[in-house]
C-alpha positions, 0 to 999 in steps of 0.5 A: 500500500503506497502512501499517498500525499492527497490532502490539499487543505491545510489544517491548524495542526498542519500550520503550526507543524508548518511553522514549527518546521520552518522554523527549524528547516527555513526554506527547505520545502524538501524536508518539510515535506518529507516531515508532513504530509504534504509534497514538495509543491503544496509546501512551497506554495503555501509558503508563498502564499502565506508571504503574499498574505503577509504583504497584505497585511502590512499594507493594510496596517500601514494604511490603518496607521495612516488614517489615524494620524492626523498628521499624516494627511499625505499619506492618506492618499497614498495608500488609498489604492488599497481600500475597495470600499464602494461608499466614500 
């Protein structure tokens, strides 16, 4: 019976392993892969997305941050880019 690398979604406890084994590997999707279930590409992949996911939250904090300072008025329009609201 050949083990199969079949699950696509990532689970809580396959991203704290995840993040445990990055830690410890960095970016040696190889052996994380080989430490889950999960292959070398579902590995990388998530990994880059979860990155991506970061960039995003790091423009959306700094846009957050730049509404509440009032001194900072310019860089209202600067990050206004990022908002998709519909009413102004």
């Amino acid at each position: 019976m050949a083990l199969t690398k079949a699950t696509k979604r990532w689970t809580a406890e396959e991203d704290q392993l995840f993040s445990a084994l990055l830690d410890l590997y960095c970016r040696d999707f190889q052996a994380i892969s080989e430490q889950m279930n999960k292959s070398y590409n579902q590995v990388r992949s998530h990994y880059y997305n979860l990155e991506k996911k970061h960039q995003m939250q790091k423009l959306r904090t700094k846009y957050v941050e730049s509404q509440t300072d009032d001194s900072n008025k310019d860089k209202k329009d600067a990050y206004q880019f990022i908002v998709f609201d519909s009413v102004k």
